[in-house]
KEKE-3310 file (N, C-alpha, C; in steps of 0.2 Angstrom, whole numbers, plus 5000, padded with zeros to 4 digits):
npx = (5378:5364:5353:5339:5328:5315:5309:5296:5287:5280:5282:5295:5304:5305:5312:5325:5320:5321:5334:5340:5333:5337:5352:5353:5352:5346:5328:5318:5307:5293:5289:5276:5263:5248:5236:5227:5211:5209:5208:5194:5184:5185:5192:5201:5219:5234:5252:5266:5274:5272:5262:5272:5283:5271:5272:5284:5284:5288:5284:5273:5271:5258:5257:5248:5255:5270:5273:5266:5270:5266:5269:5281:5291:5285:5293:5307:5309:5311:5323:5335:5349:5350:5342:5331:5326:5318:5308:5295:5287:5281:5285:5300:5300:5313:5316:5313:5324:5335:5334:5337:5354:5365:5359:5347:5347:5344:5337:5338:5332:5341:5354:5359:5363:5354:5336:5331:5318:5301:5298:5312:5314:5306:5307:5318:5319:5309:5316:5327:5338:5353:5360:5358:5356:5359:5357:5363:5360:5364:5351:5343:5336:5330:5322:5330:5342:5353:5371:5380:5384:5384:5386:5379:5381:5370:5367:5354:5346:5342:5327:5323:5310:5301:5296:5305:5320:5313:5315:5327:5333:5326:5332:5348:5349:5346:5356:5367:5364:5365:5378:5382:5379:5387:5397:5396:5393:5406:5412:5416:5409:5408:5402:5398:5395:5380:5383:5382:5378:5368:5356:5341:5324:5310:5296:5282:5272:5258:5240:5236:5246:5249:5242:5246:5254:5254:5262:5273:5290:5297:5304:5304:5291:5293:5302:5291:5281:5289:5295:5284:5279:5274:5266:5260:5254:5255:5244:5233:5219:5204:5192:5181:5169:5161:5163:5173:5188:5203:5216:5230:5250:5262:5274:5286:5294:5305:5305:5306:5297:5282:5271:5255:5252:5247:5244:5238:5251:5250:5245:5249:5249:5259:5263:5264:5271:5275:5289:5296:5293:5282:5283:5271:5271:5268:5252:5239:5223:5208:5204:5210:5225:5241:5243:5254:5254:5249:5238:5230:5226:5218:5206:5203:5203:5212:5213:5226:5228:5221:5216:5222)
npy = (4867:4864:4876:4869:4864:4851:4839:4826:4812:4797:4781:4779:4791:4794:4789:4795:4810:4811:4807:4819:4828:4821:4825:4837:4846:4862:4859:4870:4870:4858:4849:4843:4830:4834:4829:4814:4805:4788:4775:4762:4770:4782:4796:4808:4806:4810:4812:4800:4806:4821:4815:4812:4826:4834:4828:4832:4846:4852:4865:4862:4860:4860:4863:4860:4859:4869:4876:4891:4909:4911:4900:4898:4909:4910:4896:4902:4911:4904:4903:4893:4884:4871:4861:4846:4832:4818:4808:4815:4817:4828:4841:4848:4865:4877:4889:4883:4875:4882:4890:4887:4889:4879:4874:4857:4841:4826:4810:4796:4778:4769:4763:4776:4779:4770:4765:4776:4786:4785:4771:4762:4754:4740:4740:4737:4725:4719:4714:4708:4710:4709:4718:4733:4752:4767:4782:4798:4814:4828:4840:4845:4850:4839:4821:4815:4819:4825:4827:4815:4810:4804:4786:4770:4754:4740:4723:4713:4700:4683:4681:4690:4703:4717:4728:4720:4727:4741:4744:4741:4751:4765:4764:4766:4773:4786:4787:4789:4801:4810:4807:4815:4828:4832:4831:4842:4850:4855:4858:4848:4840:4834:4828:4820:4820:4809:4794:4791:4781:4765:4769:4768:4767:4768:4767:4773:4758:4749:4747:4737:4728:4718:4707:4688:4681:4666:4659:4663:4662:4652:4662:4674:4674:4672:4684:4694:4693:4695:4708:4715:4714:4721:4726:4734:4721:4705:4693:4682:4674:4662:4653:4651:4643:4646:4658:4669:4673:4687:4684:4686:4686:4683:4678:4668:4650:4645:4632:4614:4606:4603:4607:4612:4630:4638:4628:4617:4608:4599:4597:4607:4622:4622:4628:4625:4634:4645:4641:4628:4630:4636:4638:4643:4651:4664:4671:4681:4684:4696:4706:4700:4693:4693:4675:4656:4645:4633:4636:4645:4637:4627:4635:4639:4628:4618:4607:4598:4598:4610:4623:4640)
npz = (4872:4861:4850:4846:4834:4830:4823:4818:4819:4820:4830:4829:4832:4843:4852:4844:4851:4864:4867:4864:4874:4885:4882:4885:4876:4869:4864:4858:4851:4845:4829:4822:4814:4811:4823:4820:4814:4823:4826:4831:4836:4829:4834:4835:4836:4843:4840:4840:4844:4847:4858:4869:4868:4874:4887:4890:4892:4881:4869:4855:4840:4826:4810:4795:4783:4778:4768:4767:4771:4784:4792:4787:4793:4809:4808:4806:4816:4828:4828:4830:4830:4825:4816:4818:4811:4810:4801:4797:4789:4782:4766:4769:4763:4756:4765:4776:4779:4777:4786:4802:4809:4806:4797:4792:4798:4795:4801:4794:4791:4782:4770:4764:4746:4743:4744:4745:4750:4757:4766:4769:4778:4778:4765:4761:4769:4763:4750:4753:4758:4768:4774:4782:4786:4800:4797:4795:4786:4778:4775:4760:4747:4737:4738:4752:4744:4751:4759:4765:4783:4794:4797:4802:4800:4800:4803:4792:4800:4792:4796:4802:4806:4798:4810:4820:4818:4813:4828:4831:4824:4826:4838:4839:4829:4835:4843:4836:4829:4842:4842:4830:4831:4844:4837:4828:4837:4842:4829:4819:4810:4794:4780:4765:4749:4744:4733:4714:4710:4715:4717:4724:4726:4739:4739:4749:4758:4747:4749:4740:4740:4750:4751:4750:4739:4735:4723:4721:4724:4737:4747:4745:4747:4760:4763:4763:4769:4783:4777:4780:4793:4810:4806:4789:4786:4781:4771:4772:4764:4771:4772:4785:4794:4784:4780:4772:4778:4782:4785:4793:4792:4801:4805:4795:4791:4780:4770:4765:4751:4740:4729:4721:4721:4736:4741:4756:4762:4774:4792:4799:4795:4785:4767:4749:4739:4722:4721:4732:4751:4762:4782:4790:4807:4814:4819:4815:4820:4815:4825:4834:4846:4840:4838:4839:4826:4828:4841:4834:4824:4832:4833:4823:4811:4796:4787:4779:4760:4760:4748:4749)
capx = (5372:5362:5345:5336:5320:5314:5303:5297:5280:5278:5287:5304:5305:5305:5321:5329:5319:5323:5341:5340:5330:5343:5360:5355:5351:5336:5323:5313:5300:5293:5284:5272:5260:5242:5230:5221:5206:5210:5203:5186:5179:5190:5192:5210:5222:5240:5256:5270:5280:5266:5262:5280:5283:5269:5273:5289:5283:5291:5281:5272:5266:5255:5254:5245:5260:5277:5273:5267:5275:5266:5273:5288:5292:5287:5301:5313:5307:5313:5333:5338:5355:5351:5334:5332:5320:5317:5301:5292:5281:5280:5291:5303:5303:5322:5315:5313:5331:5341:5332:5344:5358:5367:5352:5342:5350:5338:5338:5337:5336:5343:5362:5359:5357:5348:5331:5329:5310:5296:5296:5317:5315:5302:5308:5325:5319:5306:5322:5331:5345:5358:5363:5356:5362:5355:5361:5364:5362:5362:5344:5341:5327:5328:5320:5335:5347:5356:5377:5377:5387:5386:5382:5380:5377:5367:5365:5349:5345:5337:5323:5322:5305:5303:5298:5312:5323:5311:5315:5333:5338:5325:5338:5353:5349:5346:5362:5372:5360:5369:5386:5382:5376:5394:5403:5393:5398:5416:5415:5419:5406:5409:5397:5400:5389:5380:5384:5375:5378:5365:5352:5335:5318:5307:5289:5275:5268:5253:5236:5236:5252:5249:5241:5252:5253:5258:5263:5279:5295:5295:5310:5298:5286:5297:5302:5287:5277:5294:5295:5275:5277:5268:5261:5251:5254:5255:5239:5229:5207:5204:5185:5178:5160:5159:5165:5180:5191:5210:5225:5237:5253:5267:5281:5286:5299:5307:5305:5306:5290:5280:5263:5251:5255:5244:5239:5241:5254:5252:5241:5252:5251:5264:5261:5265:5272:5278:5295:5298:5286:5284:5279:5265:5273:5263:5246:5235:5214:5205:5204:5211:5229:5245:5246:5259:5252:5246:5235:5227:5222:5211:5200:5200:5206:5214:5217:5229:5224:5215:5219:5223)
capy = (4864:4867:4877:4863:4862:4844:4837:4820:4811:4792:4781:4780:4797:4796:4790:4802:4818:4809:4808:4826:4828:4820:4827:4844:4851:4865:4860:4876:4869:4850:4848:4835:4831:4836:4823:4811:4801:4784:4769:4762:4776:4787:4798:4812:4805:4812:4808:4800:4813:4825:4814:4813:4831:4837:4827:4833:4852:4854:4868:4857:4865:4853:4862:4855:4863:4873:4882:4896:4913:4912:4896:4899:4915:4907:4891:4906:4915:4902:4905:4887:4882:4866:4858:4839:4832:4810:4803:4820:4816:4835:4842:4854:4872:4879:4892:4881:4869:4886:4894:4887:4892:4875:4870:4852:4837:4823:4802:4790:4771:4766:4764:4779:4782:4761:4766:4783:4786:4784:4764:4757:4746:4739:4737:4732:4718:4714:4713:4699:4713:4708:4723:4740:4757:4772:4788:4804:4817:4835:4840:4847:4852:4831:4816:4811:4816:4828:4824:4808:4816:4799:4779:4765:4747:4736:4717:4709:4690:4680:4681:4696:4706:4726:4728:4721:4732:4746:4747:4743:4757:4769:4768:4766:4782:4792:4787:4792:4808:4813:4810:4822:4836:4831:4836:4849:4858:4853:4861:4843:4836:4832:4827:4819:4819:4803:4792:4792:4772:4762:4773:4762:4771:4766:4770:4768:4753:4750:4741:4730:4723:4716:4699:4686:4677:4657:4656:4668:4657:4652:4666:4679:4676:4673:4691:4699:4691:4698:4714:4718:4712:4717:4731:4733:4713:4703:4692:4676:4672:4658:4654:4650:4642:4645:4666:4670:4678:4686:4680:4690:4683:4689:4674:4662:4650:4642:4623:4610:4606:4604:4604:4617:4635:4640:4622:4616:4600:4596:4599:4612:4626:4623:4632:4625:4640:4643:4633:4625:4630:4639:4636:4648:4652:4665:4672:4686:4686:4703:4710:4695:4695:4687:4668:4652:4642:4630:4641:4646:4629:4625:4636:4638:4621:4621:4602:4597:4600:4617:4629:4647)
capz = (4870:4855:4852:4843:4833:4830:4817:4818:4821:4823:4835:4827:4830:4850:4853:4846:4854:4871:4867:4863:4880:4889:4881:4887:4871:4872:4860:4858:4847:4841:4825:4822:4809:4814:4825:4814:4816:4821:4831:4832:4837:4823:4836:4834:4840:4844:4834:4847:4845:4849:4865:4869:4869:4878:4892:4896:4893:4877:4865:4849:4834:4822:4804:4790:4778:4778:4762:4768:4773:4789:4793:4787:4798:4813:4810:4806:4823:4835:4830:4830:4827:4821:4814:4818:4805:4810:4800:4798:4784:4777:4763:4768:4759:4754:4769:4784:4779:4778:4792:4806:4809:4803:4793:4795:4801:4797:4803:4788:4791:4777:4768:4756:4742:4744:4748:4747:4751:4766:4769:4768:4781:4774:4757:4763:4772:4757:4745:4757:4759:4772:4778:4781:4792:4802:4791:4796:4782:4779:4773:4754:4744:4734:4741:4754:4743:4754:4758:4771:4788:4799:4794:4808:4797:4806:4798:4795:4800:4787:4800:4805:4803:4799:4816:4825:4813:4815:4834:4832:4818:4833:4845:4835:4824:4840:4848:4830:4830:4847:4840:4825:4838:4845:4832:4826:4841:4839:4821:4815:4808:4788:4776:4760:4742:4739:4724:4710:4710:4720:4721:4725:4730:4744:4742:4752:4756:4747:4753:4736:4739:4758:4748:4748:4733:4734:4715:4721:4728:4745:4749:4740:4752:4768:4763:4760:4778:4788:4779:4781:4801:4812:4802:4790:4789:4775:4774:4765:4766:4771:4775:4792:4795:4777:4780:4773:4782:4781:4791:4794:4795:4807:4803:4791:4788:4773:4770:4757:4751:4735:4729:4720:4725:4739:4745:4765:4764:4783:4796:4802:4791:4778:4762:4744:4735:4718:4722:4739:4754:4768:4786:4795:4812:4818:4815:4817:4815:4814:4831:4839:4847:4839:4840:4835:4822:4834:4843:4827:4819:4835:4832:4815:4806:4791:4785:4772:4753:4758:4746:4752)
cpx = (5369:5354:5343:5328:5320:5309:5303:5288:5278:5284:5293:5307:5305:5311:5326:5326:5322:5330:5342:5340:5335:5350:5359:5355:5344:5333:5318:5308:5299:5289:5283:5267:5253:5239:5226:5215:5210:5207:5198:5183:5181:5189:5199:5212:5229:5247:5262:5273:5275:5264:5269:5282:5278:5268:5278:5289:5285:5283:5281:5269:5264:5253:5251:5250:5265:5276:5271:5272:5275:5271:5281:5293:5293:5293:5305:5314:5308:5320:5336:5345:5354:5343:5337:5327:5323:5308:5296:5287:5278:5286:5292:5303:5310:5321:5316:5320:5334:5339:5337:5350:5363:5363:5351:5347:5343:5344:5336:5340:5336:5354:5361:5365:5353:5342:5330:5320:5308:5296:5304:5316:5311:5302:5314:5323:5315:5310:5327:5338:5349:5360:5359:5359:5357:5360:5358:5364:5361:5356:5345:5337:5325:5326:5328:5340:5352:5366:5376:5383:5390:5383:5384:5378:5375:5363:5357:5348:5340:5331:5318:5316:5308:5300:5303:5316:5322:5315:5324:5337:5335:5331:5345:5355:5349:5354:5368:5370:5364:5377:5387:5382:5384:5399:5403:5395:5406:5418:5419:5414:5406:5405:5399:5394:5388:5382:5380:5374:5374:5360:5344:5329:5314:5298:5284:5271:5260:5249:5238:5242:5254:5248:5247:5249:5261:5261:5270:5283:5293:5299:5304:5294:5287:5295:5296:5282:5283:5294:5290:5275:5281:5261:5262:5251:5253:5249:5238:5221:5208:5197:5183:5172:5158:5159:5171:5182:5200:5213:5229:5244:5262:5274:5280:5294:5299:5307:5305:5298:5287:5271:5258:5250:5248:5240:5244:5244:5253:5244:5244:5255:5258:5261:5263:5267:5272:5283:5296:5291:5287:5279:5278:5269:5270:5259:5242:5229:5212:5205:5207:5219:5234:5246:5249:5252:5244:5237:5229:5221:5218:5208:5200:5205:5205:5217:5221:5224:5219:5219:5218:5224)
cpy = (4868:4868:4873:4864:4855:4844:4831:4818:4805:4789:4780:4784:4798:4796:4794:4809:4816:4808:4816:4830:4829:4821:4833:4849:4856:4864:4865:4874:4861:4849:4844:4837:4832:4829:4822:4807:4795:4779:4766:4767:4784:4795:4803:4809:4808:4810:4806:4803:4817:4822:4817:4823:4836:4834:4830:4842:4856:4858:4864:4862:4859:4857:4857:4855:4868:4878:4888:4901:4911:4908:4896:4904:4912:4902:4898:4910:4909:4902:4900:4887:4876:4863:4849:4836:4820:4810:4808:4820:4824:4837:4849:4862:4872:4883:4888:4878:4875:4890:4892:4887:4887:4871:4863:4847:4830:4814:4800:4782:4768:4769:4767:4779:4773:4764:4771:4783:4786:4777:4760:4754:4743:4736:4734:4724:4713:4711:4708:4703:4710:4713:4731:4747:4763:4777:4795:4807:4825:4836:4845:4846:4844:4827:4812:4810:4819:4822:4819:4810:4807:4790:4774:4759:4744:4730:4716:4702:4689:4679:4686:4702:4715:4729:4727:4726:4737:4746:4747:4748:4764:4770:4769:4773:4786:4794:4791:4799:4814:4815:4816:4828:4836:4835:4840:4855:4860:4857:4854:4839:4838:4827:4826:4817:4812:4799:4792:4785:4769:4765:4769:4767:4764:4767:4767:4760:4753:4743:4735:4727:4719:4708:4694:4680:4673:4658:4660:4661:4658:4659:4671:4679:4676:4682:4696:4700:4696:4706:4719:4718:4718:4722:4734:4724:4712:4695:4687:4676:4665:4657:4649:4646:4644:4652:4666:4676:4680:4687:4684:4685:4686:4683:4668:4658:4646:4636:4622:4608:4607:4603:4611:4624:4637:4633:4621:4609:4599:4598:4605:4620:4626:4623:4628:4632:4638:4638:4634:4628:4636:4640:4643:4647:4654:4670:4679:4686:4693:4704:4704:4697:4691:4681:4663:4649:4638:4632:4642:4642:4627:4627:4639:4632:4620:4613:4603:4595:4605:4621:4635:4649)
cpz = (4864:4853:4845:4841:4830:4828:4817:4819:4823:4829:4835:4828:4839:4852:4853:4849:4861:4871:4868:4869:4885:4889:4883:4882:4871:4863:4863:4852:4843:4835:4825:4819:4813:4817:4819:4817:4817:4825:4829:4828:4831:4828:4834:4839:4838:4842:4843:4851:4849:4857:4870:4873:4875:4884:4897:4895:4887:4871:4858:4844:4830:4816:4797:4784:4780:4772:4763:4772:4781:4794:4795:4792:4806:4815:4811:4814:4830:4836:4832:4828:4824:4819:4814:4815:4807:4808:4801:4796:4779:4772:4767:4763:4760:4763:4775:4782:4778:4782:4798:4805:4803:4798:4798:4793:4800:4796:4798:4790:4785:4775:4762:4752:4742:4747:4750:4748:4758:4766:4767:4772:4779:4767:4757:4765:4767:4751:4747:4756:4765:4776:4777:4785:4793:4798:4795:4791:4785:4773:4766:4751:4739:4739:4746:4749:4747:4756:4765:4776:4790:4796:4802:4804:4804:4798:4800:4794:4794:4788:4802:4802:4802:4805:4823:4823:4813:4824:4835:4829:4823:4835:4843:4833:4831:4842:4841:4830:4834:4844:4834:4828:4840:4841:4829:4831:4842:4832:4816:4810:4798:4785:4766:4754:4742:4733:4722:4708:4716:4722:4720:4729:4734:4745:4745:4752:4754:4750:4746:4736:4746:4755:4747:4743:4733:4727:4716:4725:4733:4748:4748:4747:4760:4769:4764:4768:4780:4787:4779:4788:4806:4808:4795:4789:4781:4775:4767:4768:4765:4774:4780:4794:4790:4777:4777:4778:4780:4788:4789:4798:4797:4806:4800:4792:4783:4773:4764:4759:4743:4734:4724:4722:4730:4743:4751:4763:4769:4786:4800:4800:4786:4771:4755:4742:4729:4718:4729:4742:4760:4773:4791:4802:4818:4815:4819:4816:4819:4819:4838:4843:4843:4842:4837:4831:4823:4838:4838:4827:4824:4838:4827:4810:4801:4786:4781:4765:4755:4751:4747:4744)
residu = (UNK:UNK:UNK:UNK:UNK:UNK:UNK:UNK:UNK:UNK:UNK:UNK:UNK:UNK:UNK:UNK:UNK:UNK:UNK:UNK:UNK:UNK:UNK:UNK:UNK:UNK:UNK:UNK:UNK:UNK:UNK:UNK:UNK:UNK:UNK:UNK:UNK:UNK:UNK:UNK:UNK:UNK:UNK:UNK:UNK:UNK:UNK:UNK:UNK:UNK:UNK:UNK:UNK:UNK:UNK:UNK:UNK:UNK:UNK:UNK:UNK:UNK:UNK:UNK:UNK:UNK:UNK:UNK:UNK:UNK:UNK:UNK:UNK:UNK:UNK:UNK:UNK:UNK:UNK:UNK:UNK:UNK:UNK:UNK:UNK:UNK:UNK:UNK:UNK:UNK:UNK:UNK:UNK:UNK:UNK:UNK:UNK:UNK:UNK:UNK:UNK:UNK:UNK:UNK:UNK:UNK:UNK:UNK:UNK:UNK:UNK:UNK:UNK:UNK:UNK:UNK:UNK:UNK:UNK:UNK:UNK:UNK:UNK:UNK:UNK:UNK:UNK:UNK:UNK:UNK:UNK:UNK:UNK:UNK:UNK:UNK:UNK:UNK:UNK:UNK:UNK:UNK:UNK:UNK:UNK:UNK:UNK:UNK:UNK:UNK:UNK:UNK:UNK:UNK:UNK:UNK:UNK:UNK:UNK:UNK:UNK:UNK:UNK:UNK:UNK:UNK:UNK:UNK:UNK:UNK:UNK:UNK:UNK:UNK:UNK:UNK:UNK:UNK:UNK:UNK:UNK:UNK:UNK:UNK:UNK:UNK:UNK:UNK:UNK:UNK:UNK:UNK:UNK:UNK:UNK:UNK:UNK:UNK:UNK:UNK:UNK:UNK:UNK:UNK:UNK:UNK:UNK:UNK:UNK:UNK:UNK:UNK:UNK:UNK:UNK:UNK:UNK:UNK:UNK:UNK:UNK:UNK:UNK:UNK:UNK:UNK:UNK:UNK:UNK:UNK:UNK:UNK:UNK:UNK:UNK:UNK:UNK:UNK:UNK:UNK:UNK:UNK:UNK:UNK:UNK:UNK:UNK:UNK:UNK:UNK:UNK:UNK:UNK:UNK:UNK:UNK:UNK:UNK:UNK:UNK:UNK:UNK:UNK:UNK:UNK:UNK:UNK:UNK:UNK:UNK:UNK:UNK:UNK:UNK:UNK:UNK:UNK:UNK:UNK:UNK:UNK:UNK:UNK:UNK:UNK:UNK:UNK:UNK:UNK:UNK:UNK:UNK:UNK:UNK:UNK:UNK:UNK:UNK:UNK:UNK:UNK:UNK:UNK:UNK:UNK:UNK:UNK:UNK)
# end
């Protein structure tokens, strides 16, 4: 078994420490990113990891940064053999990724080099890609350019949100994760250079692009709902008792359909787009809970000829 330090922070990053857990490897130390405000009450709260870990007794550290010496001494000061880096959110120094023994080992859901960055599921799904995969690399000082060790493709449905996709590339990557540790203790594990063909960046979602804009094909905005869902959510205003408000919208699908981009042809949320249409499935308002279309519309109704 392998002395393990683990770097990770939301919930994508659980599955593999609990693989970890469970194969009998010692993790001697969990990084995670410091408690933020969050809630209501903008209270700190603890990253999942960071829950996670101090449940099962595992020693957590939360710096704000690695660039320091101080920092950096301590990672070198717990004598890893391996570093396991899933959705960490800090840059590595050269110092912490040559400090153990095998260096770092980090999870990528994506088919690098496709979607190197912090959001490829997200972008994959917004790009109405087909296919994606959990990646195993070995860690270097570029944004995920490191040599790629292990790959597991995994298709996506034409349907298929970045949350489903987020919790299936979770588990997926963990279990590839384990087979890397596998043959890292074997002395097998092999790792090859990326290409320099196909290389697509993945950045952060931002808030100005959650809007969804009718005047965009119906596919376009399938895509854009799916790869927003269920967070941060891809959203229209539509006003209420004479309020506006935004809708968040959690599933769409693709219809025929014509008419003015953003107007209601039905009494059932279907949408006019740019070309063709697209029908409202399921819904979200501001502190409420997800519901079908249905559900929605009677209690906030939305004849045909609204424009959203």
């Amino acid at each position: 078994m392998l002395r393990v330090v683990f770097m990770g922070t939301p919930e994508f990053a659980v599955p593999t420490l609990t693989g970890l857990v469970a194969a009998g490897h010692r993790v001697v130390a969990v990084y995670s990113q410091p408690p933020r405000p969050a809630g209501r009450g903008m209270a700190e709260r603890k990253s999942p990891v960071h829950l996670f870990a101090e449940r099962g007794g595992l020693p957590v550290r939360t710096p704000k940064s690695l660039k320091g010496d101080a920092e950096q001494q301590a990672f070198a000061a717990h004598g890893a053999d391996v570093g396991i880096v899933v959705a960490y959110g800090l840059i590595l120094p050269k110092a912490v990724l040559t400090a153990p023994r095998e260096g770092c080992l980090n999870l990528h859901a994506s088919a690098l080099p496709r979607w190197r960055g912090a959001a490829p599921i997200q972008r994959a799904v917004m790009a109405s890609d087909t296919e994606t995969a959990a990646t195993v690399m070995r860690m270097d000082e570029g944004l995920d350019t490191g040599p790629v060790c292990l790959v597991d493709p995994l298709a996506i449905g034409p349907d298929t949100t970045a949350g489903e996709l987020h919790d299936l590339l979770a588990i997926r990557g963990a279990e590839l994760m384990l087979r890397a540790l596998a043959a890292l203790e074997r002395g097998g594990l092999t790792c090859r250079p990326q290409s320099a063909e196909g290389v697509t960046y993945a950045p952060k979602i931002d808030k100005g692009e959650t809007r969804i804009d009718f005047a965009c094909p119906a596919q376009e905005v399938h895509n854009k709902v799916r790869g927003l869902a269920p967070f941060p959510g891809a959203w229209f205003e539509a006003a209420h008792q004479g309020k506006p408000e935004r809708i968040k919208v959690l599933r769409t699908t693709v219809t025929a359909g014509a008419g003015a981009p953003g107007a209601l042809l039905d009494d059932a949320l279907t949408i006019a787009c740019g070309e063709g249409a697209v029908r409202v499935v399921e819904v979200q308002r501001s502190g409420k809970r997800p519901m079908t279309a249905a559900e929605f519309l009677r209690g906030f109704p939305l004849p045909a000829g609204t424009r959203l």
